[in-house]
C-alpha positions as a Markdown table, in Angstrom:
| # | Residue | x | y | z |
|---|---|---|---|---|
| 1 | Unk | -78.2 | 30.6 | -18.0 |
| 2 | Unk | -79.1 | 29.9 | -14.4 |
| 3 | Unk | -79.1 | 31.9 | -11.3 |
| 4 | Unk | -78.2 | 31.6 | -7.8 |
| 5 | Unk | -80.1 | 34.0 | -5.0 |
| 6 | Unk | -82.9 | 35.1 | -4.6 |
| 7 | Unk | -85.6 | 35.8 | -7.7 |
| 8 | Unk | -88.9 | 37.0 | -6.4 |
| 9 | Unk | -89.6 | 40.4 | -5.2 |
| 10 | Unk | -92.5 | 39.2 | -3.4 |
| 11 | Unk | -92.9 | 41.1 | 0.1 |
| 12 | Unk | -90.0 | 43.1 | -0.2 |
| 13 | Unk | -90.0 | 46.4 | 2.0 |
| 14 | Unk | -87.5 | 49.2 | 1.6 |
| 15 | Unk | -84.2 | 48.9 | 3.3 |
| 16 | Unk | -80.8 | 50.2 | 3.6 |
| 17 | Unk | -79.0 | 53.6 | 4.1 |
| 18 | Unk | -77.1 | 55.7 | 1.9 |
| 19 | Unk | -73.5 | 54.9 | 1.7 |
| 20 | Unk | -74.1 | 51.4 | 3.0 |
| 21 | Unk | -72.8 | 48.3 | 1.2 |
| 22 | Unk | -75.1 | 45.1 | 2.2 |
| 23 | Unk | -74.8 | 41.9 | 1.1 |
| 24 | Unk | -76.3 | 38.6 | 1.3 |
| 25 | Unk | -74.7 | 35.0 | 1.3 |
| 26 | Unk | -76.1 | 32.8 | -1.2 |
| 27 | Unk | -74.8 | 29.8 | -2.4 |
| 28 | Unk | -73.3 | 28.4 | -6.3 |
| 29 | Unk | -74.3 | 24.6 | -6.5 |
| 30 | Unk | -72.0 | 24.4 | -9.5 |
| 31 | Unk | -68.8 | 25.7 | -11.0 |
| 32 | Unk | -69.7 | 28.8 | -13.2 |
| 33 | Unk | -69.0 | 31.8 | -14.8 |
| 34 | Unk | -70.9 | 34.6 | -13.4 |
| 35 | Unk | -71.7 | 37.9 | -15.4 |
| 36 | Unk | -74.6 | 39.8 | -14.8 |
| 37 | Unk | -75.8 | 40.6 | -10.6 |
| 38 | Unk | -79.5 | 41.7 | -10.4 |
| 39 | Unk | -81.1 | 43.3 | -7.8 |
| 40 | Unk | -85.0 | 44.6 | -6.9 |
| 41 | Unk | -84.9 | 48.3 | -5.4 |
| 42 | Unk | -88.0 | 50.4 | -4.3 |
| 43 | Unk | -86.3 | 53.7 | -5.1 |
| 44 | Unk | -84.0 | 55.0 | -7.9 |
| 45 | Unk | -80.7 | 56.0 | -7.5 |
| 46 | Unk | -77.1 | 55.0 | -8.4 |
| 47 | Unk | -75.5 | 51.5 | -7.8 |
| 48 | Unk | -72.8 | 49.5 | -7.7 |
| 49 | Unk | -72.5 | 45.7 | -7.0 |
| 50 | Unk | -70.0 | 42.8 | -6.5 |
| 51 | Unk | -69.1 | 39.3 | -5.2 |
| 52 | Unk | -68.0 | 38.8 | -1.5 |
| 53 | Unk | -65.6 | 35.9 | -0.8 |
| 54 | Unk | -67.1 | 33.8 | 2.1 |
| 55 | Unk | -64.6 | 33.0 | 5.2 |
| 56 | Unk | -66.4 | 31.2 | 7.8 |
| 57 | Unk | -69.8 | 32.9 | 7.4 |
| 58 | Unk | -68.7 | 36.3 | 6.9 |
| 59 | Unk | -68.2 | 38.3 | 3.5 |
| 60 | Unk | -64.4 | 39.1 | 3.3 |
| 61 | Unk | -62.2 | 39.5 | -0.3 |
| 62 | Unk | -63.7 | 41.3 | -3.3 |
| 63 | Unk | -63.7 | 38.6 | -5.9 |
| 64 | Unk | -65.1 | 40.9 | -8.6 |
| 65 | Unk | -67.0 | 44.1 | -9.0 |
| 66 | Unk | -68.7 | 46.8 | -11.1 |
| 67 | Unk | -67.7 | 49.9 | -9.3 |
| 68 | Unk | -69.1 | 52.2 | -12.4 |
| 69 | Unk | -72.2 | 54.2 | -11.1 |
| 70 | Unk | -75.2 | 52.7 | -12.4 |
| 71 | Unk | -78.7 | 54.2 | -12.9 |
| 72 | Unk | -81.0 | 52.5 | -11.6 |
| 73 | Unk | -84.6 | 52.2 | -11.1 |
| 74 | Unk | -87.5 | 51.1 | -8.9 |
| 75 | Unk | -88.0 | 47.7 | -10.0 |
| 76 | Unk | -85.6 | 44.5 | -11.2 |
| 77 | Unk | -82.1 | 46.3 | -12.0 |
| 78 | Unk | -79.3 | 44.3 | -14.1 |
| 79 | Unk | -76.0 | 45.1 | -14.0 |
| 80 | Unk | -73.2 | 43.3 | -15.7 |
| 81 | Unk | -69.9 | 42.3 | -14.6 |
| 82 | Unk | -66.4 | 40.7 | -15.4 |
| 83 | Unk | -66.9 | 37.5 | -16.6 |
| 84 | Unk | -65.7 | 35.6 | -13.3 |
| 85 | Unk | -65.4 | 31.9 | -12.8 |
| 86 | Unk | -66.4 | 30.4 | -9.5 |
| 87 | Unk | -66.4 | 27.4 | -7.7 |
| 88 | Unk | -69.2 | 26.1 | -6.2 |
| 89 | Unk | -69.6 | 27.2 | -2.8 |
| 90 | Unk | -71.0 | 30.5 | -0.7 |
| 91 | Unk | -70.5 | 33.6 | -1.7 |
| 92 | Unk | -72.1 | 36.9 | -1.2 |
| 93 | Unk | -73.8 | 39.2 | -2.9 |
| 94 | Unk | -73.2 | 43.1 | -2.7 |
| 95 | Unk | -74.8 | 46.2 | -3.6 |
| 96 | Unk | -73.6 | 49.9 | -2.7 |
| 97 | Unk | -76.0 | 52.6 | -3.2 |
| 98 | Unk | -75.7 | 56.1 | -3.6 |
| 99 | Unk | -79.7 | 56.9 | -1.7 |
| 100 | Unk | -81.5 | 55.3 | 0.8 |
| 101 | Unk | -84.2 | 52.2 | 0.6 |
| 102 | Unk | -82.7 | 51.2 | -3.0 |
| 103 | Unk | -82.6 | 47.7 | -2.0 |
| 104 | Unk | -85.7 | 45.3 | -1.1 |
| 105 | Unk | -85.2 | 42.8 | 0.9 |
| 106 | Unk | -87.4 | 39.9 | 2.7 |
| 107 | Unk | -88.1 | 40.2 | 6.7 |
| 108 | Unk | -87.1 | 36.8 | 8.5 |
| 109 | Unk | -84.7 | 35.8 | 5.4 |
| 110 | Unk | -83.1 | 32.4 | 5.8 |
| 111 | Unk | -79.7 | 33.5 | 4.5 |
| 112 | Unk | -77.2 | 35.6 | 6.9 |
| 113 | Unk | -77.2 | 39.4 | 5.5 |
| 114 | Unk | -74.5 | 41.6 | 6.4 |
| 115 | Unk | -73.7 | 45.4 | 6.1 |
| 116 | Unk | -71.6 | 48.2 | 7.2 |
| 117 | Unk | -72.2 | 52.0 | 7.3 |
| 118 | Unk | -68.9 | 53.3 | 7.6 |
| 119 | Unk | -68.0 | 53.4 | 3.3 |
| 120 | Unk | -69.2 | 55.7 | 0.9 |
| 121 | Unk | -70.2 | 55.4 | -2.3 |
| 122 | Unk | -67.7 | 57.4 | -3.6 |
| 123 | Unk | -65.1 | 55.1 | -2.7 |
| 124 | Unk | -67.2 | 52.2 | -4.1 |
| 125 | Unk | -66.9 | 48.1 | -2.8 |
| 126 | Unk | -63.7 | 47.8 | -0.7 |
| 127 | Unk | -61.7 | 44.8 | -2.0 |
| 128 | Unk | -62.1 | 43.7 | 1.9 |
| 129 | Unk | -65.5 | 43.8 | 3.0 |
| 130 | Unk | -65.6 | 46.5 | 6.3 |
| 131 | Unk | -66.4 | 45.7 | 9.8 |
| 132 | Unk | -69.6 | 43.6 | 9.5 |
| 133 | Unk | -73.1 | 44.4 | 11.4 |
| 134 | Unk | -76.0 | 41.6 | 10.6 |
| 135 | Unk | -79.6 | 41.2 | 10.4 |
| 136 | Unk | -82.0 | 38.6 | 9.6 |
| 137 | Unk | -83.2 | 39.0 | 6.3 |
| 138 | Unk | -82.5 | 38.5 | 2.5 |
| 139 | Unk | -81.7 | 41.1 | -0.1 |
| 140 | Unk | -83.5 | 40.8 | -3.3 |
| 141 | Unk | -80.7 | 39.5 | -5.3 |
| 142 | Unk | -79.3 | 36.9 | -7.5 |
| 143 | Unk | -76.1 | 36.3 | -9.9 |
| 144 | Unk | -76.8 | 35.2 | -13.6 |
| 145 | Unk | -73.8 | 32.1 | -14.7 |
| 146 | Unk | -73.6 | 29.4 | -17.1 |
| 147 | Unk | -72.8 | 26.4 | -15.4 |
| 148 | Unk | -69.1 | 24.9 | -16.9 |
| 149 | Unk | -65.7 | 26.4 | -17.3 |
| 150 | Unk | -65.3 | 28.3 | -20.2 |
| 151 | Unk | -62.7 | 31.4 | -20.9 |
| 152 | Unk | -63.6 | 33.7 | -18.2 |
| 153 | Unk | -61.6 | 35.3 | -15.7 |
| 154 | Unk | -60.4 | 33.2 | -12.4 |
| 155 | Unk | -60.9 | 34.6 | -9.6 |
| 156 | Unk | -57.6 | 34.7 | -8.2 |
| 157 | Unk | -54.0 | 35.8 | -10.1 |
| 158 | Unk | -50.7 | 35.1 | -9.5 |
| 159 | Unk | -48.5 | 38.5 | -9.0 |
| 160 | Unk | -45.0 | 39.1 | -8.3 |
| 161 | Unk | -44.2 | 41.8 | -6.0 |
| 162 | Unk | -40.3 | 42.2 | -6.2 |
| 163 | Unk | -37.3 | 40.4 | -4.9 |
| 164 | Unk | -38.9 | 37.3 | -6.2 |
| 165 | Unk | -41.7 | 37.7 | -3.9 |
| 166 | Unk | -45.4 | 36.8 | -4.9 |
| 167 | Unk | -49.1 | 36.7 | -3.5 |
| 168 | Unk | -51.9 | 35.8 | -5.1 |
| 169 | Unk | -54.5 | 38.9 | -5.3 |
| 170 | Unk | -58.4 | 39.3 | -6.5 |
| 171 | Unk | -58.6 | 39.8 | -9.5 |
| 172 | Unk | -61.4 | 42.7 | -10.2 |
């Protein structure tokens, strides 16, 4: 198993509202199937966390999600997802939480973080990420994939509509 984001907790501070989704871009060097997201949080609460589709620099289509609440705890926090196959390329990480300061992040980050106030945790991740606000620094977060193909869901599916219409749809 390997991991993509960011590992160390090492001077985190609290950040984040409640009923604020934030994300961070981080990039997959290599095809693979994701399935756990991990985060660091300074507070407990409730969480929920997914994978951002990257459009020009911005988090956009909900590629996959665990929109169950989640317990969680000050400290590293697992939380396992749909088996998703990516592509290499960017993509963002996300995590929803129901109280404030349950994510860490890193003042002066090097990756682009972006978040919006306007959800709430009720509703859970959007499958379109809402308008976007962002600020320099890096969530304490990472995504867990073996590297390869395998049988895991794509992200994508084919779906007819009616009248022989189709679109292609996240699959989540």
């Amino acid at each position: 198993m390997a991991t993509f984001g960011t590992t160390s907790e090492a001077g985190t501070a609290a950040g984040g509202a409640t009923d604020t989704i934030g994300a961070t871009k981080y990039t997959l060097s290599v095809d693979g199937v994701v399935t756990q997201l991990s985060f660091y949080s300074n507070a407990s609460g409730n969480a929920k966390v997914g994978i951002y589709r990257d459009v020009s620099g911005n988090p956009v289509e909900l590629i996959v999600a665990n929109n169950t609440s989640t317990a969680v705890s000050a400290g590293w926090n697992d939380i396992y997802i749909k088996p998703t196959y990516l592509i290499a390329g960017t993509y963002w990480i996300a995590v929803l939480g129901d109280t404030g300061n349950l994510r860490a992040y890193i003042a002066g980050g090097v990756n682009q973080t972006a978040y919006n106030t306007s959800t709430t945790y009720a509703n859970g991740l959007l499958s379109t990420f809402p308008a976007i606000s962002n600020q320099n620094y890096d969530y304490v977060c990472y995504g867990t994939y073996t590297a390869g193909g395998g049988s895991a869901v794509r992200p994508y599916s084919h779906v007819v509509v009616g009248n022989g219409m189709s679109r292609s749809e996240v699959a989540n």
